[in-house]
N, C-alpha and C positions, 0 to 999 in steps of 0.2 A: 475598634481600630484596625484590628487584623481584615475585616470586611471591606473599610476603605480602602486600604492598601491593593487587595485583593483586585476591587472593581478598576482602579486605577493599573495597575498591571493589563486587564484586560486590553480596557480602551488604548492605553498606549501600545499594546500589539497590533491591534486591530489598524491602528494610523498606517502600516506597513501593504495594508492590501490593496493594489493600483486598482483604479475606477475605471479605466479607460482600459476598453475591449481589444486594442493593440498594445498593450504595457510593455511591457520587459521588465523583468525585475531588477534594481539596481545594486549594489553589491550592500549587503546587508553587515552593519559595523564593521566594516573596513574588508569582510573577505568577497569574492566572488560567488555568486550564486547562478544554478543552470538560469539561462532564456527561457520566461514560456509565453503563452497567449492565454490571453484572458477571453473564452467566448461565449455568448448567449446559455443562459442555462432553459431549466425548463419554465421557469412563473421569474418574474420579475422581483427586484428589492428580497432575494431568497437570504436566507441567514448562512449562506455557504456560496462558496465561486467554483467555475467550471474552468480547468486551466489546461492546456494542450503544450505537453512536453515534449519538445523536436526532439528525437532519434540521438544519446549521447552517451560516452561511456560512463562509471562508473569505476570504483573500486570497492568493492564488496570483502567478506567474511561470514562465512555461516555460522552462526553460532546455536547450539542447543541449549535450554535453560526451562528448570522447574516454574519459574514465573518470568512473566516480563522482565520486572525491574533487572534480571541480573545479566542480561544481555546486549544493555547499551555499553557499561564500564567494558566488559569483555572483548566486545566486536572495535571497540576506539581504540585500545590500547593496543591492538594488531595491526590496525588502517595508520595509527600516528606513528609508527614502529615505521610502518613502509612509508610514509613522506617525508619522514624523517634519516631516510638513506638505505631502510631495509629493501633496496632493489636491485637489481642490477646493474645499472649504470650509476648506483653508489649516488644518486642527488638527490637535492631536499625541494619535497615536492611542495607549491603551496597551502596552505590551508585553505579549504573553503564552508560553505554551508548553504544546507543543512545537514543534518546528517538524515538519512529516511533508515528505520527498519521496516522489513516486510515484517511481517506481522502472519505468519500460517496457522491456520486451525489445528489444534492438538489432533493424532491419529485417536486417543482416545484418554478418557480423563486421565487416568494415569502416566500417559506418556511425555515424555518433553515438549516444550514448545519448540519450533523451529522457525528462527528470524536468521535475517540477511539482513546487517548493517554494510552500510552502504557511503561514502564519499563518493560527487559531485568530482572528477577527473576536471580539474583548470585546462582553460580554454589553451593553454600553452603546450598542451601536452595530449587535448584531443585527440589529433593526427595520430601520436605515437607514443600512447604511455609505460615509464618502465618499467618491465616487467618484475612484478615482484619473487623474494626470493624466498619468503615463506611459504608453507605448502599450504596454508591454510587463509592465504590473500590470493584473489583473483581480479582481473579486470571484467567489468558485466557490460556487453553490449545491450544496454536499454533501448528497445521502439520505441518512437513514438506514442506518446502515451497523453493519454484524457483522461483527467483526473477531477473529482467533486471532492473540494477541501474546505474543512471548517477550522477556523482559527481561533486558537487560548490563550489565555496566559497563563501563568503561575509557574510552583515544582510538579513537572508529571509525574504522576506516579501510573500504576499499571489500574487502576481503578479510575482511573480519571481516562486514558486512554480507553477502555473499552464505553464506560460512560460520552465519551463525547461521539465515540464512531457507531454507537448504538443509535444515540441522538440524528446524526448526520445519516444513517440508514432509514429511521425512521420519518425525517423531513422530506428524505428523497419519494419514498413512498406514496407521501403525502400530497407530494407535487408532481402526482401519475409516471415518474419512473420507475418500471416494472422491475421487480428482480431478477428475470432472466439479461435484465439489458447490463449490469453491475455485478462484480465479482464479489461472491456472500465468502469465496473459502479462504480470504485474506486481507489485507489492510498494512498502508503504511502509517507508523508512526515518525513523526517527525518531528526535528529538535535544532533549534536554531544557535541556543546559547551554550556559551559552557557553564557548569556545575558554581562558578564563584559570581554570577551575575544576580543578585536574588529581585531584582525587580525590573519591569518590562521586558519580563522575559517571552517568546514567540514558540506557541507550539502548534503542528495541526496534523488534524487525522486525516488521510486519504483513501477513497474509496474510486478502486478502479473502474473508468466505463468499458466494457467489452467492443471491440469490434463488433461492427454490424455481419461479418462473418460469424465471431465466436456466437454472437447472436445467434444466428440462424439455424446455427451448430446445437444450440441447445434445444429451440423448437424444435428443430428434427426429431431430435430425440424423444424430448416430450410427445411427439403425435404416433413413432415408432411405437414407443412402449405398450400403450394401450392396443394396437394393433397386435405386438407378440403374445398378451394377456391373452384376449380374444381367439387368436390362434389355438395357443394353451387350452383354454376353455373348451373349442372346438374338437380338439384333440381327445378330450378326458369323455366327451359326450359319445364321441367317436367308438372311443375304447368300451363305454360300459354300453350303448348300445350293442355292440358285439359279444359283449357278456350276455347281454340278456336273448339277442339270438341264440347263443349255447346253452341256455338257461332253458331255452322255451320246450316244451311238449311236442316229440317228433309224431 
């Protein structure tokens, strides 16, 4: 039973993703959700969409957290706090969705995780959002941004999040997008519903495309390196040849 439910959750997520490569997304159960564009990915009928986010703000909060899971409750109850009057101009801001957290690679096993959750700033307040009055909300100027997103259903948990953006890493691959073209050191998790919806419920993982600069940025470097090795190498040969000129028999 729990299966059916399960695959039925999916599918009715799934009904939400526009087919048409100029979409717009439409305000999803009653709140506003950013604009984006749906365009060309790399193979055709892919199991993931490629979606180009115009240049918009945000209201964010960093939070730190031993695992995933304890960093959605923490980062919303700071962002609802500020639409809900905690700003300066004292107004209640609308609700939107989804919510995204950045998703950062640990510095090291042991260390915290570091997300950025994140509210979608209403189009009403684009122009001029107000400023919040906790020290630990900010407004985030987001680029434009090109995103490869695979869409779930169900309760996410933090096992399911790394399962599905491993999945969507690995398709990408599959379908000749290289890893220097895609950001490996982070991922958004995103959540459409609240906590009391338990079925067709909308999750997805996002995996950043880089600029064709940050691109280029990273070959660099890659061709660099091997170059400084070489040098190094060069160097060491350098030094014990001179050795063994002082070494030799005058």
């Amino acid at each position: 039973m729990f299966k059916v439910l399960r695959l039925i959750d999916i599918r009715c997520s799934l009904q939400y993703i526009p087919q048409n490569s100029l979409s717009i997304m439409p305000k999803y159960n009653g709140y506003e959700t950013p604009e984006y564009q749906v365009i060309d990915g790399p193979v055709k009928d892919a199991s993931y969409e490629v979606r180009k986010y115009p240049t918009a703000k945000w209201t964010s909060t960093e939070v730190s957290s031993p695992v995933l899971d304890g960093a959605p409750s923490t980062g919303f109850r700071r962002l609802f706090n500020y639409i809900t009057g905690k700003n300066e101009s004292g107004n209640t801001i609308s609700m939107t969705c989804p919510v995204t957290i950045a998703v950062n690679n640990r510095e090291s096993a042991f260390a915290n995780m570091k997300t950025i959750v994140s509210f979608y700033v209403p189009t009403s307040h684009q122009e001029k959002p107000p400023v919040p009055t906790a020290d630990d909300v900010y407004t985030e100027d987001r680029k434009e941004t090109t995103v490869y997103v695979k869409t779930f259903g169900g309760f996410a948990k933090s096992k399911d999040w790394y399962n599905q953006v491993t999945q969507l890493r690995e398709d990408l691959i599959k379908d000749g997008v290289k890893e220097d073209q895609i950001k490996n050191d982070m991922f958004y998790a995103v959540s459409y519903d609240n906590p009391y919806k338990f079925f067709w419920r909308r999750n997805e993982v996002w995996i950043t495309k880089k600029s064709n600069k940050e691109t280029l940025s990273s070959n660099k470097n890659k061709i660099q390196h091997p170059m400084k090795n070489k040098l190094q190498i060069v160097k060491i040969n350098s030094e014990n040849n001179d050795d063994n000129a002082n070494l030799a028999p005058r």
